[in-house]
DSSP file (Angstrom, degrees, kcal/mol; ACC not computed):
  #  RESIDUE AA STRUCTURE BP1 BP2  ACC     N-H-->O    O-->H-N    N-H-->O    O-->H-N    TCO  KAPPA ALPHA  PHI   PSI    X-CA   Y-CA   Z-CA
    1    1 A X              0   0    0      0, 0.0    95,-0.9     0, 0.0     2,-0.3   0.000 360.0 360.0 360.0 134.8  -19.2   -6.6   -6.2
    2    2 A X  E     -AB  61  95A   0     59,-1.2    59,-3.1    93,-0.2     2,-0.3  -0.852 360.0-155.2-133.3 153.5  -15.3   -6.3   -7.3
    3    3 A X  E     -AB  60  94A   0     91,-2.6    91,-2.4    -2,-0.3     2,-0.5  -0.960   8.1-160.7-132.5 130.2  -12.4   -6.5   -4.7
    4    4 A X  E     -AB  59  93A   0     55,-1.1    55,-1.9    -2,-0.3     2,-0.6  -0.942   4.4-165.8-111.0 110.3   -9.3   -4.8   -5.7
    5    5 A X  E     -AB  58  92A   0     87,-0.6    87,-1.3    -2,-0.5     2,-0.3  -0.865   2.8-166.7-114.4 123.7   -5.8   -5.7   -3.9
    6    6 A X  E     -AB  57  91A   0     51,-1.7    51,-1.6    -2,-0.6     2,-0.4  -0.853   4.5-165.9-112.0 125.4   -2.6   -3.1   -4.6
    7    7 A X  E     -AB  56  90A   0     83,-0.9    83,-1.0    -2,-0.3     2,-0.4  -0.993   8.1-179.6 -96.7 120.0    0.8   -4.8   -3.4
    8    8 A X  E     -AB  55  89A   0     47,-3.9    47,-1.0    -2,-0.4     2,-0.7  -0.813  12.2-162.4-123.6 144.4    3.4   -2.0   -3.2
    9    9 A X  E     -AB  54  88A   0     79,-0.6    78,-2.8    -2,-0.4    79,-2.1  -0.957  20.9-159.6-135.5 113.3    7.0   -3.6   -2.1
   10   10 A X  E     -A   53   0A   0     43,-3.4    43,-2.4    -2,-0.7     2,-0.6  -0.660  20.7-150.5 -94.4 127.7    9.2   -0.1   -0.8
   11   11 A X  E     -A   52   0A   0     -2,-0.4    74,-1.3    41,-0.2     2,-0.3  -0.942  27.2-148.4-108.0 143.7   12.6    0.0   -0.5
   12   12 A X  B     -D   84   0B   0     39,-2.3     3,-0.3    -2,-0.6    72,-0.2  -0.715  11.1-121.6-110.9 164.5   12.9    2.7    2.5
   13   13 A X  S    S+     0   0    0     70,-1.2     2,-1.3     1,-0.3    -1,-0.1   0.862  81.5   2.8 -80.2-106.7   16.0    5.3    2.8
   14   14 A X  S    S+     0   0    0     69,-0.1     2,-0.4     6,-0.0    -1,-0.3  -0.782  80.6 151.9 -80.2  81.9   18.5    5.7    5.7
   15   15 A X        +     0   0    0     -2,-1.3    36,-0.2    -3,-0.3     3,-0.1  -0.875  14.3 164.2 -70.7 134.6   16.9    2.7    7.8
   16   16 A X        +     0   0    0     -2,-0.4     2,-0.3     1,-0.3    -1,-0.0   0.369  69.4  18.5-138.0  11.5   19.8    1.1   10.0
   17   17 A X  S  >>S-     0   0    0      1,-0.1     4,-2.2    32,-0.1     5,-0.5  -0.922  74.0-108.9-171.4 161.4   16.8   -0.8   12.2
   18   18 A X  H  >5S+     0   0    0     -2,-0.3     4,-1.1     2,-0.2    -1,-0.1   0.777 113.4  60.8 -75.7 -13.2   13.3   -2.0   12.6
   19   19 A X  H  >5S+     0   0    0      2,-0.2     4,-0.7     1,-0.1     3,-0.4   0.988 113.1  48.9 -52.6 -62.9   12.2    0.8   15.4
   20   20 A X  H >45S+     0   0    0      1,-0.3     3,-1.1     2,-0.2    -2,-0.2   0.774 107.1  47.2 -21.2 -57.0   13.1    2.9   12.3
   21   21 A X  H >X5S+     0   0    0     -4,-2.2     4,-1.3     1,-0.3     3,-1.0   0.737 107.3  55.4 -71.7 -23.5   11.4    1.2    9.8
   22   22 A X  H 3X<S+     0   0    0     -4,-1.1     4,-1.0    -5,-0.5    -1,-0.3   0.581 103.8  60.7 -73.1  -4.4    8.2    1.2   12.1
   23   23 A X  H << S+     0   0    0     -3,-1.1    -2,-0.2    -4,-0.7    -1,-0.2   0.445 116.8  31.6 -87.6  -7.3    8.9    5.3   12.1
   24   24 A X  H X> S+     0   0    0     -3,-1.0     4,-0.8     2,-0.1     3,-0.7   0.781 121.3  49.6-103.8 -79.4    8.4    5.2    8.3
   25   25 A X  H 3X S+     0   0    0     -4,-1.3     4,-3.4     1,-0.2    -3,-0.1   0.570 101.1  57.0  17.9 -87.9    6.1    2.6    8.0
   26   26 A X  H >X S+     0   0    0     -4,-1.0     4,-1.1     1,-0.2     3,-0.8   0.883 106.7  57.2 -47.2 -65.6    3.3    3.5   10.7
   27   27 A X  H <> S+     0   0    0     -3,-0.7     4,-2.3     1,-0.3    -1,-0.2   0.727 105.0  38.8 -50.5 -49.1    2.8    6.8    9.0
   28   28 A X  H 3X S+     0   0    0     -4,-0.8     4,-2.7     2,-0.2    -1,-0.3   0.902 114.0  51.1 -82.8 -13.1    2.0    6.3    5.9
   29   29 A X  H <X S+     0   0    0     -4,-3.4     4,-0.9    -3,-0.8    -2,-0.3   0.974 110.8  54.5 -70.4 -30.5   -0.1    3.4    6.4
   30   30 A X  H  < S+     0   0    0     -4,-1.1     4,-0.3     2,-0.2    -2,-0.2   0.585 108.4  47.9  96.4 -57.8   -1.6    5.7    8.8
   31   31 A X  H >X S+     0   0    0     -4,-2.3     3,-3.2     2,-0.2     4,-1.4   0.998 109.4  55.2 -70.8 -73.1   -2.1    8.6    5.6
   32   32 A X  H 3X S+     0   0    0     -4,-2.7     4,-1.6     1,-0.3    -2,-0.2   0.648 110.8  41.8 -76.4 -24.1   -3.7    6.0    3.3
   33   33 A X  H 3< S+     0   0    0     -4,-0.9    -1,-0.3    -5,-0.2    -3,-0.2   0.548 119.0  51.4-105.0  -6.8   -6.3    5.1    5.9
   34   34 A X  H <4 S+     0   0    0     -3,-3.2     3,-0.3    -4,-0.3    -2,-0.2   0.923 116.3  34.6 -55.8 -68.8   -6.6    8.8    6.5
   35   35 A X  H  < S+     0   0    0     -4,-1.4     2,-0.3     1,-0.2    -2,-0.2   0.702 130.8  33.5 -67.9 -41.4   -7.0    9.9    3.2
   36   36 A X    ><  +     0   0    0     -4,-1.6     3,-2.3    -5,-0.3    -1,-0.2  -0.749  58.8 175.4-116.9 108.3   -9.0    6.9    2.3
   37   37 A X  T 3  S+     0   0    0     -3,-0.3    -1,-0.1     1,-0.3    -2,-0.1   0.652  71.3  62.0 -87.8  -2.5  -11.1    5.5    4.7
   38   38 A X  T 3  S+     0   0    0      2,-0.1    22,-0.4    21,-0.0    -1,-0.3   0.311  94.0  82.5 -80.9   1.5  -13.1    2.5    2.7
   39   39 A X  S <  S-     0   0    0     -3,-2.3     2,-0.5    -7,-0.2    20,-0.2  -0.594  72.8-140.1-116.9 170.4   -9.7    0.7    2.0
   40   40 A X  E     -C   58   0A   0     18,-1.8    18,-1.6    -2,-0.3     2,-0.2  -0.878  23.1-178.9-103.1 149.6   -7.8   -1.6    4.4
   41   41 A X  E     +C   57   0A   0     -2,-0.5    16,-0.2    16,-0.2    14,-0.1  -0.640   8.7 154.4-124.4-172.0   -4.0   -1.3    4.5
   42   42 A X  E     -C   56   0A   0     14,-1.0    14,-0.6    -2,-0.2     2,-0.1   0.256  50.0 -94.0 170.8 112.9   -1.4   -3.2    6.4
   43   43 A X        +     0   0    0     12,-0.2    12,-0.2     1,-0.2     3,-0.1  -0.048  50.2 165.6 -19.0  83.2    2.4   -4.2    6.4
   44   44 A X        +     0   0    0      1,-0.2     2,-0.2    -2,-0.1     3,-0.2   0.429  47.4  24.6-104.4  13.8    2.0   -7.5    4.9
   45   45 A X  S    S+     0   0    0      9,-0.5     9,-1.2     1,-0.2    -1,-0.2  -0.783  98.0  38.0-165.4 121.7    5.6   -8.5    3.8
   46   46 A X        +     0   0    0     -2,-0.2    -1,-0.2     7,-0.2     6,-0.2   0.825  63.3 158.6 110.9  43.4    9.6   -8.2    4.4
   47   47 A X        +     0   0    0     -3,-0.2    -2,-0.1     1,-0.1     5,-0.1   0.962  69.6  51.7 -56.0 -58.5    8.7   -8.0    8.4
   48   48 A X  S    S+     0   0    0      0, 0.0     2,-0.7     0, 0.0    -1,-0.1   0.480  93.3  91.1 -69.7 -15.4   12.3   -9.1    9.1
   49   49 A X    >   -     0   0    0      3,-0.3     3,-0.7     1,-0.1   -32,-0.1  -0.852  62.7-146.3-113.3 149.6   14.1   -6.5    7.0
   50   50 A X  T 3  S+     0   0    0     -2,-0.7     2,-1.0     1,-0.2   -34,-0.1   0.900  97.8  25.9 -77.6-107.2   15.5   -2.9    8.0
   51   51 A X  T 3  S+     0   0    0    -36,-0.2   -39,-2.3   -39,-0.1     2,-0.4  -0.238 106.7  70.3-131.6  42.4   14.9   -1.4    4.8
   52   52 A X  E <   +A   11   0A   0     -2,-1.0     2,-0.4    -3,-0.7    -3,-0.3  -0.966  46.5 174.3-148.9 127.1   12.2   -3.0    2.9
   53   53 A X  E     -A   10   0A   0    -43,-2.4   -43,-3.4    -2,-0.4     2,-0.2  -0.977  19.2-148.0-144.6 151.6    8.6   -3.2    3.3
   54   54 A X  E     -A    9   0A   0     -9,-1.2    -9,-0.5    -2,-0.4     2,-0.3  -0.675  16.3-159.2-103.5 165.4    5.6   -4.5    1.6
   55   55 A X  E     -A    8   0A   0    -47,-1.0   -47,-3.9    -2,-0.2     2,-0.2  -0.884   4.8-147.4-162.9 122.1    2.3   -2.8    1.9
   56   56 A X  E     -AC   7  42A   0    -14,-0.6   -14,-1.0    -2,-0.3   -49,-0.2  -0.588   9.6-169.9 -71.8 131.9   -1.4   -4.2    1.3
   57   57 A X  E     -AC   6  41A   0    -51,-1.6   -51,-1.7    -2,-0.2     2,-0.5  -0.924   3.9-175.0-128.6 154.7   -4.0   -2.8    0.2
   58   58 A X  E     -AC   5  40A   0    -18,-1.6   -18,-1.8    -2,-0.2     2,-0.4  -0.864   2.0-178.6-136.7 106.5   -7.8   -3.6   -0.1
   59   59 A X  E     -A    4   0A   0    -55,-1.9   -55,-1.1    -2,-0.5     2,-0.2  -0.889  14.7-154.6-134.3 160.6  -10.8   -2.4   -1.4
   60   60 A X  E     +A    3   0A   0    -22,-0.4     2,-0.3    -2,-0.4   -57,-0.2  -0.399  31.9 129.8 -88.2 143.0  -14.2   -3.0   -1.7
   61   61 A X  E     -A    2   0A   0    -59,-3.1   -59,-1.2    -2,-0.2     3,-0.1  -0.917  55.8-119.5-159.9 174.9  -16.7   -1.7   -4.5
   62   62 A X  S    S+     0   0    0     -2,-0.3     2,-0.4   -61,-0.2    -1,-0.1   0.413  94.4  62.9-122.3  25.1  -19.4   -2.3   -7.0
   63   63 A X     >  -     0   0    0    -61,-0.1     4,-0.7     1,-0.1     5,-0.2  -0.995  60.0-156.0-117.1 136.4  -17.3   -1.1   -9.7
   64   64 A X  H  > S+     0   0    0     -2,-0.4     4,-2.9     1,-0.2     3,-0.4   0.913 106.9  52.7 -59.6 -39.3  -14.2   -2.1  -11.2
   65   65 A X  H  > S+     0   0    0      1,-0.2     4,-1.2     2,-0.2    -1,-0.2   0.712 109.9  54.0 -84.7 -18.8  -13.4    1.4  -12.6
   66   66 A X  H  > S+     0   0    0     -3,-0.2     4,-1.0     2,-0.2    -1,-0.2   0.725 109.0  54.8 -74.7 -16.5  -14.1    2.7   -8.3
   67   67 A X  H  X S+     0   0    0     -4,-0.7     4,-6.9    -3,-0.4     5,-0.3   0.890 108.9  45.2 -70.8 -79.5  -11.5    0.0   -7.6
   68   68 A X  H  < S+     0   0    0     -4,-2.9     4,-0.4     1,-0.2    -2,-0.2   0.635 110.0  47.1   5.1 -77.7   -9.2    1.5   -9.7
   69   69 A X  H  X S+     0   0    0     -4,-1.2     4,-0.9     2,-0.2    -1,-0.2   0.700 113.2  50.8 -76.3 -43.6   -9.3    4.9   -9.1
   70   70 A X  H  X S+     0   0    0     -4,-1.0     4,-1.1     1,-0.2    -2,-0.2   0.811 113.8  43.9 -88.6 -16.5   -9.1    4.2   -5.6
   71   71 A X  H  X S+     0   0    0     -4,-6.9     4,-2.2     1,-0.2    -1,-0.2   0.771 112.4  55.5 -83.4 -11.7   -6.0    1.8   -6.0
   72   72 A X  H  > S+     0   0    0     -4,-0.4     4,-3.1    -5,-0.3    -1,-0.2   0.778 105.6  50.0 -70.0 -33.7   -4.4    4.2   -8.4
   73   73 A X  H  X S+     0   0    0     -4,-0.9     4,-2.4     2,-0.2     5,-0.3   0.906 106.1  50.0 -66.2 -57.5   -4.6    6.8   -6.1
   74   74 A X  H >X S+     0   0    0     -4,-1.1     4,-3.6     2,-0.3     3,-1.7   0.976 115.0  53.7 -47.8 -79.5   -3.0    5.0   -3.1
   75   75 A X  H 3X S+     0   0    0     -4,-2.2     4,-2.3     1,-0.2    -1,-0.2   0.725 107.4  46.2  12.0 -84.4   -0.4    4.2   -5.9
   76   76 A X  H 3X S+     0   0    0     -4,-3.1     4,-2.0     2,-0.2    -2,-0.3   0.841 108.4  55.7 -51.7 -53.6    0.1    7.8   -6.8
   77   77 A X  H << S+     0   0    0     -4,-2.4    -1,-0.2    -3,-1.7    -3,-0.1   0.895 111.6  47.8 -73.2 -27.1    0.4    8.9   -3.0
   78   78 A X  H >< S+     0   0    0     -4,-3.6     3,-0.7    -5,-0.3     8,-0.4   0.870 105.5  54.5 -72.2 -27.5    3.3    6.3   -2.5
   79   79 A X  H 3< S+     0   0    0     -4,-2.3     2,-0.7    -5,-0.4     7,-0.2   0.993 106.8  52.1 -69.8 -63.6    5.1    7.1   -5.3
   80   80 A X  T 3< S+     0   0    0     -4,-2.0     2,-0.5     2,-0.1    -1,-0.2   0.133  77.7 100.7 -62.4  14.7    5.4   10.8   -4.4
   81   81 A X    X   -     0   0    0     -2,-0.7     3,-0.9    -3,-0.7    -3,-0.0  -0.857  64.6-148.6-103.5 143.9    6.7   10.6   -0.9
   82   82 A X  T 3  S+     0   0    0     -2,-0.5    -1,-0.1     1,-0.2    -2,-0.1   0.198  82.6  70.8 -95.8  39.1   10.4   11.3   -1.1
   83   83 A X  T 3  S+     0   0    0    -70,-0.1   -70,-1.2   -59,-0.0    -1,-0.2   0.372 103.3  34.3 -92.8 -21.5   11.6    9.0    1.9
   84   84 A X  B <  S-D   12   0B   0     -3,-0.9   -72,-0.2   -72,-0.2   -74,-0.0  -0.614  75.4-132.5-122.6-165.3   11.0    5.8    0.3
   85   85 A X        -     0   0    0    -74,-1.3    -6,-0.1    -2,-0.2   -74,-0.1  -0.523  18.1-135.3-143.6  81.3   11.2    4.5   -3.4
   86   86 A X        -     0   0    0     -8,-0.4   -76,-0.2     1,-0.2     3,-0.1  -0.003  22.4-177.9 -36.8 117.6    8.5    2.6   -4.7
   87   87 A X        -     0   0    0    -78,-2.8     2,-0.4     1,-0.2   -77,-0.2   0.817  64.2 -13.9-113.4 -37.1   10.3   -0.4   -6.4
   88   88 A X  E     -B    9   0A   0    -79,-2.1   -79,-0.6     2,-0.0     2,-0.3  -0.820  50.3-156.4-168.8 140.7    6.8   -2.2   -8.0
   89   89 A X  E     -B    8   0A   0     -2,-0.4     2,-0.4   -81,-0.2   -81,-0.2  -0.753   8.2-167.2 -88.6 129.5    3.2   -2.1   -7.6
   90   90 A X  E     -B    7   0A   0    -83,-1.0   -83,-0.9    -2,-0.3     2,-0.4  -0.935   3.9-165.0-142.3 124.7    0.9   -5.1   -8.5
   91   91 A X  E     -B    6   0A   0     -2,-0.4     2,-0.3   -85,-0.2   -85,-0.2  -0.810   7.3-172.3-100.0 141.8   -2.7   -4.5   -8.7
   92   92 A X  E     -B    5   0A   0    -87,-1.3   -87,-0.6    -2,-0.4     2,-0.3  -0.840   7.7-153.0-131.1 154.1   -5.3   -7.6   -8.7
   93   93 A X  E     -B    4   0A   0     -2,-0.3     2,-0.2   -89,-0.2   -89,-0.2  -0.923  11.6-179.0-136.9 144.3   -8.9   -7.7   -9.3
   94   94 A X  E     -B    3   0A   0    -91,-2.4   -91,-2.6    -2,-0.3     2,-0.2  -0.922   3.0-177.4-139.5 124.4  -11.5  -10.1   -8.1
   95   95 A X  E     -B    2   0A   0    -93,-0.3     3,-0.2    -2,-0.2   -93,-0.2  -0.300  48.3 -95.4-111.4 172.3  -15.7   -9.9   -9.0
   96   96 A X  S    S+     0   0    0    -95,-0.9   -94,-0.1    -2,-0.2    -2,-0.0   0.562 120.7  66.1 -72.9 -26.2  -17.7  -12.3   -7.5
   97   97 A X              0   0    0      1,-0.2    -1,-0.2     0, 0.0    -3,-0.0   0.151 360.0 360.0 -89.4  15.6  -17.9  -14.7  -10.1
   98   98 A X              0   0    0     -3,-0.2    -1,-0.2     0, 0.0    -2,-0.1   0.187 360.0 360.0 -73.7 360.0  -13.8  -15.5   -9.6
């Protein structure tokens, strides 16, 4: 069993408050759990600021290389939305014998 966790820290665009940044926010975590429904997502970091957000993600697998793919992906769909700016990605993996 392998666990793969993607931390993506977003800098967001014309935010000027945090009902705003919950208007960016909600949606895409909202598309990642669309688009992939085995992973977990959630707004885990940078609660307090207007135009910065962190974003979790988690999934479960019995491959490294399914892990992967599926965090790359996630990656890939954050990088390409042109409202935010993906400033750095850090991907972790965890087996069972960790």
């Amino acid at each position: 069993m392998y666990v793969g966790a993607l931390t993506l820290d977003i800098l967001l665009g014309d935010v000027h408050s945090l009902k705003q940044k919950r208007s960016v926010v909600r949606p895409l975590i909202a598309e990642l759990q669309r688009r992939y429904p085995s992973i977990a997502v959630a707004e885990t970091g940078h609660l307090d600021l207007h135009r910065r957000a962190e974003v979790g993600v988690a999934v479960v697998s019995a491959s490294a290389g399914n892990c992967r793919e599926v965090l790359d992906a996630c990656e890939r769909m954050v990088a390409f939305r042109p409202e935010i700016e993906l400033l750095s990605a850090r991907q972790r993996l965890y087996n069972d014998e960790d």
